[in-house]
C-alpha positions in Angstrom: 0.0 0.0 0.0 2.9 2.6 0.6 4.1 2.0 -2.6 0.4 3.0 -3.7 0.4 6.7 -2.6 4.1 8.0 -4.1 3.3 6.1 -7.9 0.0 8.1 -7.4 1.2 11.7 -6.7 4.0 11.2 -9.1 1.2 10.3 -11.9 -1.2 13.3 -11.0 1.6 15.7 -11.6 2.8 14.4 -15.0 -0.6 14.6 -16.1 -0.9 18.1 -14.5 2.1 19.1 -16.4 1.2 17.9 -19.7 -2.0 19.6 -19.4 -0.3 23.0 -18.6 2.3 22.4 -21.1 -0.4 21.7 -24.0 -2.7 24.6 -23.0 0.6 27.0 -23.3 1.4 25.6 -26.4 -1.8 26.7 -27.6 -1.1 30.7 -26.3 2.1 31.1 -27.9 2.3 32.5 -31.1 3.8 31.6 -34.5 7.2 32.8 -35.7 6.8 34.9 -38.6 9.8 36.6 -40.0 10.0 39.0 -43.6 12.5 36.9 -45.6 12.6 39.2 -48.7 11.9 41.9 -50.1 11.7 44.1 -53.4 10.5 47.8 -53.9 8.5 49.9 -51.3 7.1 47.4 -48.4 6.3 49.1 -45.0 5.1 47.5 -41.9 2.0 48.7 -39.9 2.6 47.7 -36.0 -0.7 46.5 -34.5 -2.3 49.5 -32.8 -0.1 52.2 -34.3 -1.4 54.6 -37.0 1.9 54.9 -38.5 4.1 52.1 -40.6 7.6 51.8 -40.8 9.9 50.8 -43.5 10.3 46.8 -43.5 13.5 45.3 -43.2 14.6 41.7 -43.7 14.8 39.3 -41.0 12.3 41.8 -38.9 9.6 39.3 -37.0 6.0 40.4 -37.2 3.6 40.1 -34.4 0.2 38.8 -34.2 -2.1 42.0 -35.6 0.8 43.7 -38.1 -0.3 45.1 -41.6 2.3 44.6 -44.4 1.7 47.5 -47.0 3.3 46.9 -50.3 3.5 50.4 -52.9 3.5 49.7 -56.7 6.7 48.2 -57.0 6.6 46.6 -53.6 6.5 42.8 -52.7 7.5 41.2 -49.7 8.1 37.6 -49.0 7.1 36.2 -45.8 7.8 32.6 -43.5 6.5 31.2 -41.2 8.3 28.9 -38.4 6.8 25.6 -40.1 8.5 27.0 -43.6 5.4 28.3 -45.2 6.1 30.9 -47.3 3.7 33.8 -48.6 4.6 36.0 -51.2 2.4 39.4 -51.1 2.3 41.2 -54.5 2.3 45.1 -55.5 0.2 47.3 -54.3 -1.5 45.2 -51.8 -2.3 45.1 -47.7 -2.0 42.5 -45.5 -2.7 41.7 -42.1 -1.7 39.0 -40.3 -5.0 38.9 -38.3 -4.2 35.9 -35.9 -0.6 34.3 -35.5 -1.1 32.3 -32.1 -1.7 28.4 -32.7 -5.1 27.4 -32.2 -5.1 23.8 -32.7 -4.5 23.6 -36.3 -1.1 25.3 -36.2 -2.5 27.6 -39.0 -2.3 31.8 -39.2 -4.8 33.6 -40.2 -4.5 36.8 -42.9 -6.8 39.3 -44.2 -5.8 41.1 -47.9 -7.4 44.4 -47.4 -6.5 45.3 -50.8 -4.3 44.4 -53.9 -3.6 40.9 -55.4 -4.3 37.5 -53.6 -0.8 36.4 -52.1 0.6 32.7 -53.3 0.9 30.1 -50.4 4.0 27.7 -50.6 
């Protein structure tokens, strides 16, 4: 019997962790990083009014706009290697970048041309 009680605590707490490890898993979000660029392509941080100039290698965040002039196209990836490639003239936001079961981000083209998926 006192071998009962340790093997029992021991248990509940794996299981305690793998639930807490799987439910964080599920809060953190995706990488996704600008990996090229051509022409005019600024970035619009979530909640600002105001874009920036992109730069290669910068990581977006969950909410950023990616504004692309008439020359402009930007090449983004994701941490599982998908790539999207945004096309002249358009705007993107990367509406939802946290895992939520499917391991997929969501985007909204505001304007422009579709973007290709890889």
């Amino acid at each position: 019997m006192s071998f009962r009680l340790p093997f029992m605590i021991i248990s509940l707490l794996l299981v305690s962790m793998l639930l807490v490890s799987s439910a964080y898993a599920n809060d953190t979000p995706r990488r996704a990083i600008v990996n090229s660029l051509e022409g005019s392509v600024m970035i619009q941080e979530a909640g600002r009014n105001t874009s920036l100039p992109a730069r290669v290698g910068r990581e977006l965040k969950d909410s950023d706009r990616i504004i692309t002039g008439n020359n402009g196209q930007a090449e983004i990836v994701f941490e599982d290697k998908t790539v999207i490639r945004i096309s002249p003239d358009t705007r993107v936001t990367l509406e939802s970048l946290y895992r939520n079961g499917s391991d997929r981000a969501d985007t909204t083209v505001h304007s422009g041309c579709r973007m290709r998926h890889q």
